[in-house]
LOVEXLUM-383170 format. One record per residue (C-alpha): z, x, y; residue in three letters. Coordinates in Angstrom, 2 decimals, padded with zeros to 5 digits. Each point is the difference from the previous one (the first is absolute). Layout:
BEGIN
<<Z,X,Y>,'ALA'>
...
***
This chain:
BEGIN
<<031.20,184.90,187.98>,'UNK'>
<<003.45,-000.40,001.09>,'UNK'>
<<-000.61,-003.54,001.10>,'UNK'>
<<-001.09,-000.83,-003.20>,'UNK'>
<<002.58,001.62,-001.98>,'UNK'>
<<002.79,-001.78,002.56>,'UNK'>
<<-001.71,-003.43,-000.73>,'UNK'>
<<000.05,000.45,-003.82>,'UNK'>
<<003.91,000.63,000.31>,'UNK'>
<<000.63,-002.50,002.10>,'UNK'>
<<002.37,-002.57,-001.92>,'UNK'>
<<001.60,-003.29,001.21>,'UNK'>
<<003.94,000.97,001.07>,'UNK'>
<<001.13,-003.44,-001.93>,'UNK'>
<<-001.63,000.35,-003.13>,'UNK'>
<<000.63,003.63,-000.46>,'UNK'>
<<003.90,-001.17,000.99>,'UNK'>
<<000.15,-002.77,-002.10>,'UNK'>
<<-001.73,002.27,-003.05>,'UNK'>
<<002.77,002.42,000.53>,'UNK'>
<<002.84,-002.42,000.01>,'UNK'>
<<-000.97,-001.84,-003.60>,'UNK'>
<<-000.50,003.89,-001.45>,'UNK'>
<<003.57,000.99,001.19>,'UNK'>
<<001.28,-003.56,-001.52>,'UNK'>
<<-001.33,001.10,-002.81>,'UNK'>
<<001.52,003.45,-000.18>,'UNK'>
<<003.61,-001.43,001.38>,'UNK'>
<<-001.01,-002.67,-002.89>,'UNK'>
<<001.72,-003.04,002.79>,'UNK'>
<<001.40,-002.53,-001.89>,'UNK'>
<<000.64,-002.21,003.05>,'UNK'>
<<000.08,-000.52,003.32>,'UNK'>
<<001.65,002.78,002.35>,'UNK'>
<<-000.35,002.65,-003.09>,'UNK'>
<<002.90,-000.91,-001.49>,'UNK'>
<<000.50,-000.55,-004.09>,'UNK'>
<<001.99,-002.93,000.20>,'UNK'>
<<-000.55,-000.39,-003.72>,'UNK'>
<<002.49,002.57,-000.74>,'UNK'>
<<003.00,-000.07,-001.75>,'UNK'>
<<003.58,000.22,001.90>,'UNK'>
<<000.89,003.54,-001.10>,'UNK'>
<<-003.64,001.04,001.02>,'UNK'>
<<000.91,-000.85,003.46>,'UNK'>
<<003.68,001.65,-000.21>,'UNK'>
<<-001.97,003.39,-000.75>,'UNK'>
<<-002.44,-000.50,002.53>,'UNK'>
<<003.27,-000.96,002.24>,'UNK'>
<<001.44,003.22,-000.53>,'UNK'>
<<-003.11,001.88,000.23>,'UNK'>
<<-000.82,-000.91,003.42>,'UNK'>
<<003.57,000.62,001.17>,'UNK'>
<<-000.01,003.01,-001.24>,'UNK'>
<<-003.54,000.45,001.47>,'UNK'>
<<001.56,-000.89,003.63>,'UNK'>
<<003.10,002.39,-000.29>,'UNK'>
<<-002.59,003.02,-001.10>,'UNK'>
<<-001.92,-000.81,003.27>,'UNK'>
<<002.85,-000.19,001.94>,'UNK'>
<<001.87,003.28,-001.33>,'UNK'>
<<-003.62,001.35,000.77>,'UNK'>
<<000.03,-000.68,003.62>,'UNK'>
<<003.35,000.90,-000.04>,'UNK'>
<<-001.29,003.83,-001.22>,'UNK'>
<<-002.81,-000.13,002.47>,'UNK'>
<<002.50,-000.47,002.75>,'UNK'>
<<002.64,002.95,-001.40>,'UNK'>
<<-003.16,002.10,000.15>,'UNK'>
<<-000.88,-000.99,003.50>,'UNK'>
<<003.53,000.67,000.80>,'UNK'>
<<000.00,003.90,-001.99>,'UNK'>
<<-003.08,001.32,001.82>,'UNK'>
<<001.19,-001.25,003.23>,'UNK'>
<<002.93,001.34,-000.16>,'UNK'>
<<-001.67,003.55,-001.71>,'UNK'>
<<-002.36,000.11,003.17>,'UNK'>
<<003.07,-000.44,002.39>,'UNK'>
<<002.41,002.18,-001.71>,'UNK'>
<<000.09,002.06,002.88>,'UNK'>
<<000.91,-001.85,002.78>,'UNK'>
<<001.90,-003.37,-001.94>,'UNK'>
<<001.28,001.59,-003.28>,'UNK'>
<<002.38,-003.07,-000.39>,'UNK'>
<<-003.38,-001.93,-000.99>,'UNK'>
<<-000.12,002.41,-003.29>,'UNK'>
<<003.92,000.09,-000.32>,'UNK'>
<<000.60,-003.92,-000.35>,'UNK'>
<<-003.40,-000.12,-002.70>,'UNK'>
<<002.21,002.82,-001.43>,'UNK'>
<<003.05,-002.38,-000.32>,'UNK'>
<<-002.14,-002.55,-001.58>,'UNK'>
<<-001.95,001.25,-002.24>,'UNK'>
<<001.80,000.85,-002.96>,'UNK'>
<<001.94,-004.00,000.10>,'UNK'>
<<-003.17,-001.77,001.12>,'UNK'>
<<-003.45,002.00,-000.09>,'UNK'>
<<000.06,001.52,-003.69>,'UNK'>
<<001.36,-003.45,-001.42>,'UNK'>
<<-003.06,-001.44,001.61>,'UNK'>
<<-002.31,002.37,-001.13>,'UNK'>
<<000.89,-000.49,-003.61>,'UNK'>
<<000.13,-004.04,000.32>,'UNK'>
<<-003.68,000.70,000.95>,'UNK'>
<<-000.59,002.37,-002.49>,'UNK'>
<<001.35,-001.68,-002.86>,'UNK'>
<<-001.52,-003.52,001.39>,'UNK'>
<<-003.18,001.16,000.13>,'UNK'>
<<-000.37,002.09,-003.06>,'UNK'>
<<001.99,-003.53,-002.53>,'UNK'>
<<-002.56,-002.40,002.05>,'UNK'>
<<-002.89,002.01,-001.50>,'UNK'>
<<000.22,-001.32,-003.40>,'UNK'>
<<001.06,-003.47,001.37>,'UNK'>
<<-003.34,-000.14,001.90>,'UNK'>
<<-001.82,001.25,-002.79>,'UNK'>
<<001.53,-002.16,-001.98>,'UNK'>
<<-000.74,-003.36,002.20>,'UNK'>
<<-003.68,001.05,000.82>,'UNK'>
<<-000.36,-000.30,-003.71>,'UNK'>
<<001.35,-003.16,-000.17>,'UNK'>
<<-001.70,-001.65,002.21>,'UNK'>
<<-003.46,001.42,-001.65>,'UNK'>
<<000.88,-001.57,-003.53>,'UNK'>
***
């Protein structure tokens, strides 16, 4: 029975690859080679611009909070024996850490509505 069933299922790799690349065309709606729009106008492209780079500095400010919190529970877990770990995040983190919380914060929660915004644009 399972022999069966596993032959049914069975499905050439390349055509079920191939299938799958023309239905996400047609969901990304590709206007041209490398999925990029070049039919767009100039100020399109100045948004789209802008929205990446503010994409990359999110990401980056990100990584940057990932490593601050790396840096806090180390230095929680070693309080005891190296408290200067906790006293220099101490130093820092009113001038540095809550600034980049709330970049992150605030980027994340204004490029909701831009997202929505361009994922409904690109379905019309």
């Amino acid at each position: 029975h399972s022999i069966a069933y596993s032959a049914q299922t069975e499905v050439n790799p390349e055509v079920q690859m191939s299938s799958e690349i023309l239905a996400f065309q047609k969901t990304v709606n590709v206007e041209s080679p490398g999925g990029i729009d070049q039919s767009s106008g100039g100020d399109n492209s100045i948004i789209e611009k802008f929205k990446d780079f503010i994409s990359a500095i999110l990401i980056a400010d990100f990584f940057l909070i990932m490593f601050f919190l790396l840096w806090f529970l180390l230095a929680a877990v070693l309080q005891s024996s190296f408290p200067v770990i906790l006293e220099r995040f101490q130093d820092i983190f009113q001038p540095v850490v809550v600034p980049s919380l709330t970049l992150l914060m605030v980027g994340s929660i204004a490029s909701g509505p831009l997202g929505k915004k361009s994922i409904s644009d690109s379905q019309t």
